[in-house]
Structures are given as C-alpha cells and as structure tokens.
C-alpha positions as CSV (number, residue, x, y, z in Angstrom):
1,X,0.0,0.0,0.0
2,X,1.4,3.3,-0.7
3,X,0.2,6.8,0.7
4,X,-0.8,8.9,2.0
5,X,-1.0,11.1,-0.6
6,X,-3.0,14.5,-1.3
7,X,-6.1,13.8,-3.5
8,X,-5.6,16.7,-5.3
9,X,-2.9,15.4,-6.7
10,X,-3.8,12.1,-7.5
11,X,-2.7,11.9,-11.6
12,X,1.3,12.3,-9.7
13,X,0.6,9.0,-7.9
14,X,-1.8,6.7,-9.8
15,X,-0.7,6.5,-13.3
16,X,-1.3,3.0,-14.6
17,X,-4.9,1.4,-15.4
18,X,-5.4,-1.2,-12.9
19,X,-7.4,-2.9,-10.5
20,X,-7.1,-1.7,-7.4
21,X,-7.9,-1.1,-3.7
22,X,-7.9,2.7,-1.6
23,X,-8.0,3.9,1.2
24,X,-9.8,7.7,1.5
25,X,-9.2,9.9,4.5
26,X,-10.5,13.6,5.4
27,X,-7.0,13.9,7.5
28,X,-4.8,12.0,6.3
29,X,-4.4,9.6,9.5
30,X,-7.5,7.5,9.5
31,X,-9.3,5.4,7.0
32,X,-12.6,7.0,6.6
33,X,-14.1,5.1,3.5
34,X,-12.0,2.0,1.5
35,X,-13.0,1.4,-2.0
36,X,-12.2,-0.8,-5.0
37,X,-12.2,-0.4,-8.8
38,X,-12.2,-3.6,-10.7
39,X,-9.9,-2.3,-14.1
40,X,-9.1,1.7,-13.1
41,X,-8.1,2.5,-9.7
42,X,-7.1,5.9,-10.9
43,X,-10.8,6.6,-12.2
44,X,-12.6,5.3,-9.3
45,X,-10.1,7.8,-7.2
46,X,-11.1,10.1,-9.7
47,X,-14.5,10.2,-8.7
48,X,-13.2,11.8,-5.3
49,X,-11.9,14.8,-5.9
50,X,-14.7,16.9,-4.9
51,X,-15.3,15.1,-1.5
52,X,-14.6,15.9,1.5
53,X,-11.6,13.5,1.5
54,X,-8.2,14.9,1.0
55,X,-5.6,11.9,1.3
56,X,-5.8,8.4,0.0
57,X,-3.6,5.1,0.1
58,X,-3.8,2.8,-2.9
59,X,-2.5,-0.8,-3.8
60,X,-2.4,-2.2,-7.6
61,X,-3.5,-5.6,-8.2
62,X,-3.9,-8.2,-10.9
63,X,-7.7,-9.4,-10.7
64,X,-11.0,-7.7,-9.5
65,X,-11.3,-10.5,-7.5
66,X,-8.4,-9.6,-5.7
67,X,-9.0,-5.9,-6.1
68,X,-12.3,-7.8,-3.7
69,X,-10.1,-9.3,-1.5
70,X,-7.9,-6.7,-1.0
71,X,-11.1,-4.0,0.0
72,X,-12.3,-6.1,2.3
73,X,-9.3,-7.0,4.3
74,X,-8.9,-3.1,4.4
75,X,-12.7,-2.8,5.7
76,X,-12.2,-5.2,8.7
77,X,-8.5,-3.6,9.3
78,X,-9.4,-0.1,9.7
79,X,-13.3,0.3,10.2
80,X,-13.6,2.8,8.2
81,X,-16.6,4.9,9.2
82,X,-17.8,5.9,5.7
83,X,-18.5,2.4,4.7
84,X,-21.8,0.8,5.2
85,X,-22.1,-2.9,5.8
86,X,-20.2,-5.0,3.8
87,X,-21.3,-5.5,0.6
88,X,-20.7,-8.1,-1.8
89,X,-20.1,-7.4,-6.0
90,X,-20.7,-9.3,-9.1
91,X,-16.5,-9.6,-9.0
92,X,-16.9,-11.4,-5.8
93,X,-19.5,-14.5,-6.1
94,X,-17.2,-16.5,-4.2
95,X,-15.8,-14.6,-1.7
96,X,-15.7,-15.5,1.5
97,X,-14.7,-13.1,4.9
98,X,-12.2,-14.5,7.0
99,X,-13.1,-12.8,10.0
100,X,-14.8,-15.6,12.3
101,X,-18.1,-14.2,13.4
102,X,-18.3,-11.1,11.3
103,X,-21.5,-9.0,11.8
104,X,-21.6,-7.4,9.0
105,X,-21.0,-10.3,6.7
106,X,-23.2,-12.1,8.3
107,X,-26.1,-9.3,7.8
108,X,-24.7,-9.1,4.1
109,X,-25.6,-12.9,3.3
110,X,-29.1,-12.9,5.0
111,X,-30.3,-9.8,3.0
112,X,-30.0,-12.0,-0.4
C-alpha cells in the first residue's frame, strides 16, 4: 500500500490502469471510507476529488477478485466509518470473509 497522498494530486501518484484497492481519508491519519475499482483505480479515485476527503492510500492488483479481496481486508482492518455494511459485487461471487463471526458479513448474506 502506498500513501498517503494528497487527492488533489492524485494523476502524480496513480498512473497505470489497474485494478485496485484505496483507502480515503478527510486527515490524512485515519481510514474514513475504503473502496475498490475492478480495471481503473485511478478513475474510481477520480471520482473523489470533490469530496470531502483529501488523502488516500492505494495498492495495484492483478484481478477484480483480488481488487475484492484486497477492499475487504482493508474494511475489517481499519473500520472505516464511511462504509456501510459490507457488501458483496458481481467480482466477488465467491468470496468468503475470514473474519470468524463477522457481523456485517453475516447481515450481508441474509439480505439476499
């Protein structure tokens, strides 16, 4: 994971189309919402820029599915309080937390 860095100047940091995780943060300490992009990590950062958040971390990776992975290992990690509950994505059809006894995931696959 690298970062943080200042959103505003995100096109100095992210400059290859990937999949990807990040990390957003209004100051720069604390993870505040965590995100994934399945092909363009830089785009889905894109879509930031006029938020409240100012910093972000980001990691590259090879596979939406691991772009999946990668989110929501981040999401138990840091609690990040923009998040809702977990939520599962079309990338993701057979992912499975690893946190025993998980709330959230466990409200996630009831609601289907």
């Amino acid at each position: 994971m690298a970062g943080p860095f200042s959103l505003r100047y995100l096109h100095l940091f992210v400059k290859e189309r990937s999949a990807g995780a990040f990390i957003l943060s209004r100051d720069g300490k604390s993870a505040d919402f965590v995100g994934k992009s399945a092909d363009d990590v830089a785009a889905a950062l894109g879509r930031f820029t006029r938020s409240p958040y100012r910093y972000f971390w980001f990691a590259y990776v090879s596979s939406p599915d691991e772009a999946t992975r990668l989110e929501q290992t981040w999401r138990h990690r840091y609690t990040p309080t923009d998040n809702g509950l977990a939520s599962r994505n079309s990338h993701a059809e057979h992912w499975q937390c690893t946190i025993a006894g998980c709330a959230a995931c466990a409200l996630t696959q009831t609601r289907r």
